[in-house]
C-alpha positions as CSV (number, residue, x, y, z in Angstrom):
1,X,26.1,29.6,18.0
2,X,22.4,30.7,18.1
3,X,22.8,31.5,14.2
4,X,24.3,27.6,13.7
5,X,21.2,26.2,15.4
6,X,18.4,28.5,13.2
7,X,20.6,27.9,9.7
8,X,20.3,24.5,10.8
9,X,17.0,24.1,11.7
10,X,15.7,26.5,8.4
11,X,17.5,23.3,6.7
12,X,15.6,20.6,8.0
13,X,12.3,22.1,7.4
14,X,13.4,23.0,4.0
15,X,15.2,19.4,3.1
16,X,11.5,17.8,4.6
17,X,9.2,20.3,2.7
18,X,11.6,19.1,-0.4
19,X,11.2,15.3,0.5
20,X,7.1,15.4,1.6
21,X,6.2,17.7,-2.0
22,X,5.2,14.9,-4.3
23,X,7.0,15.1,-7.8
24,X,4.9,15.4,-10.4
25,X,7.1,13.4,-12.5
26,X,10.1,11.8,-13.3
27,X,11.9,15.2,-14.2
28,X,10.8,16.8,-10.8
29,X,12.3,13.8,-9.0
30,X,15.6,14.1,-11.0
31,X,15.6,17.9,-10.3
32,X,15.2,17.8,-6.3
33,X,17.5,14.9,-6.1
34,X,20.0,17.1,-8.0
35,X,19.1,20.0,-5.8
36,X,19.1,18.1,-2.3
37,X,22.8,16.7,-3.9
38,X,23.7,20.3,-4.5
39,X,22.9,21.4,-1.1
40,X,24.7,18.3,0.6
41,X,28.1,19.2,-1.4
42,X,27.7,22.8,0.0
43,X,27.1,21.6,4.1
44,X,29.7,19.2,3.7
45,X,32.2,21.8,2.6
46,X,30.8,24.3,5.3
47,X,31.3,21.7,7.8
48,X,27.2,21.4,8.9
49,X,27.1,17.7,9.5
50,X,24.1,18.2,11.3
51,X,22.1,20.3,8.1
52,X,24.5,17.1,5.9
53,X,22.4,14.8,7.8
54,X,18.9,16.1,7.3
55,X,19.9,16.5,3.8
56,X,20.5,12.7,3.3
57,X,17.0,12.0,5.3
58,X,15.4,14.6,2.4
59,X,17.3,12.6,-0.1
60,X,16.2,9.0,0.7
61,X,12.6,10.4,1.3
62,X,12.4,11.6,-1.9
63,X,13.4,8.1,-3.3
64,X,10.9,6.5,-1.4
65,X,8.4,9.1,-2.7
66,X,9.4,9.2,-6.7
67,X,9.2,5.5,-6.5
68,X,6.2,3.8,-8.1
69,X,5.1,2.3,-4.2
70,X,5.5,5.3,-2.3
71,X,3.8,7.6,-4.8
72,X,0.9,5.2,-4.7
73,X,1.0,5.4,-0.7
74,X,1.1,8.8,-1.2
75,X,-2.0,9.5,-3.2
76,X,-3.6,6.4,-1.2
77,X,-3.1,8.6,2.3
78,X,-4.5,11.9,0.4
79,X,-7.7,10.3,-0.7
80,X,-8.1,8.3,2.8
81,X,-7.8,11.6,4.0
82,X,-10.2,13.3,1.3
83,X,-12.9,10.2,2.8
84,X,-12.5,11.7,5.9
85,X,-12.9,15.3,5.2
86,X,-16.1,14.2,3.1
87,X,-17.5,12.4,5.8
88,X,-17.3,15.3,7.8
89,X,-18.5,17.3,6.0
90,X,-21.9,15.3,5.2
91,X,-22.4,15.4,9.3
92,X,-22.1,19.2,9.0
93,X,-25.1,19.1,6.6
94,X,-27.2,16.5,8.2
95,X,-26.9,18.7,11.6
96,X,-27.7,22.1,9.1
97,X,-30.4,20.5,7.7
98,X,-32.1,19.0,11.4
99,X,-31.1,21.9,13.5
100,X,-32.1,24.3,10.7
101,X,-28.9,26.7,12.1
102,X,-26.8,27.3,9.5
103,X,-26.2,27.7,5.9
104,X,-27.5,24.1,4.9
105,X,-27.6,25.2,1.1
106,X,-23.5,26.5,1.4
107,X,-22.2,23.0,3.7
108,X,-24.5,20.7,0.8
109,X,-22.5,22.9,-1.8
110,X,-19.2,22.7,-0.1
111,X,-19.9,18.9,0.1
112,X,-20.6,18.5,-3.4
113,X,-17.2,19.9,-4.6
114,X,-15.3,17.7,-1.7
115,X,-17.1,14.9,-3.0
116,X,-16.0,15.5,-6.7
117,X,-12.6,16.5,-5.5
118,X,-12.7,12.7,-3.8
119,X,-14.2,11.2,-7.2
120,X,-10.8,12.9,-9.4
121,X,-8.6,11.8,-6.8
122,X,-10.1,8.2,-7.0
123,X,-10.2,8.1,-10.7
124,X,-6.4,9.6,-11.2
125,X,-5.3,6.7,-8.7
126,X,-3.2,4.5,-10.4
127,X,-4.9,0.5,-10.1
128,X,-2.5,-2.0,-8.7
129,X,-1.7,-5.0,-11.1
130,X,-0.8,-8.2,-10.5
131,X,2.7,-7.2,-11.1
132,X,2.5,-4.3,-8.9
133,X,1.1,-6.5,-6.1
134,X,4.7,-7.8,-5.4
135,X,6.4,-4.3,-5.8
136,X,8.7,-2.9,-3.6
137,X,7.4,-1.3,-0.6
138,X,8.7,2.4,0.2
139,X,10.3,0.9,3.0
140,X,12.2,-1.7,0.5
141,X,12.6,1.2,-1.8
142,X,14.3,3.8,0.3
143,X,16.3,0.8,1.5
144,X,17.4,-0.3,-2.0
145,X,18.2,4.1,-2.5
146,X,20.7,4.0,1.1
147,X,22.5,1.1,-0.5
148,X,23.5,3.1,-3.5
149,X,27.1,3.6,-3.5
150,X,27.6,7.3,-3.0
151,X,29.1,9.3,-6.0
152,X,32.6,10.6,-5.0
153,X,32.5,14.0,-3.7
154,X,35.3,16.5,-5.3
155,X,37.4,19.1,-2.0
């Protein structure tokens, strides 16, 4: 019983690390839907329901992320969160530089390559358009992916 449990918890965290990587592009998406399908067939014939379940979750995750919107939120959280680590960072540096403790010329160095890290991420950001603007949300998205009919499964 204690083996169930741990093969069934190793599949969540896998089937979540699968959902929350972000495809690089339309053939990663196809690929780790295709694996995440592969992987559901396989618990449903073993009888996990629970691991069958996670592996759904994983699945519509990864709609929401391969879509245009959630991709977008996606890289919109990772440079909000880049902002943040860059702000930090440029405390560290004033307090270096006032309290002269410290390696002030390393934390100014460290904060120039955050801040150009920041800059890429800003620049690689895709720019809403007008079109875009009335997109789905990920919420619609994943929504619109659950209402799929499900292709038959073959005992």
């Amino acid at each position: 019983m204690k083996l169930a449990h741990t093969l069934i918890a190793t599949a969540a965290l896998a089937a979540s690390a699968l959902a929350h990587a972000q495809p690089a592009s339309q053939e990663d998406c196809n690929f780790q839907h295709e694996r995440l399908t592969s992987e559901m067939e396989k618990a449903k014939s073993a009888g996990e329901d629970a691991r069958m379940l996670s592996l759904e979750r994983a699945r519509g995750e990864l709609a929401v992320s391969c879509s245009e919107p959630g991709a977008r939120t996606m890289k919109e959280r990772r440079i909000s969160t880049q902002e943040k680590k860059v702000t930090q960072m440029q405390k560290a540096v004033d307090s270096a530089e006032k309290d002269g403790k410290g390696d002030a010329t390393k934390a100014r160095a460290n904060l120039k390559e955050a801040q150009a890290e920041l800059e890429r991420m800003k620049r690689e950001a895709p720019k809403k358009t007008a079109q875009q603007k009335g997109a789905q949300t990920p919420e619609q998205a994943r929504a619109q992916a659950e209402a799929q009919p499900k292709a038959p499964q073959n005992n």
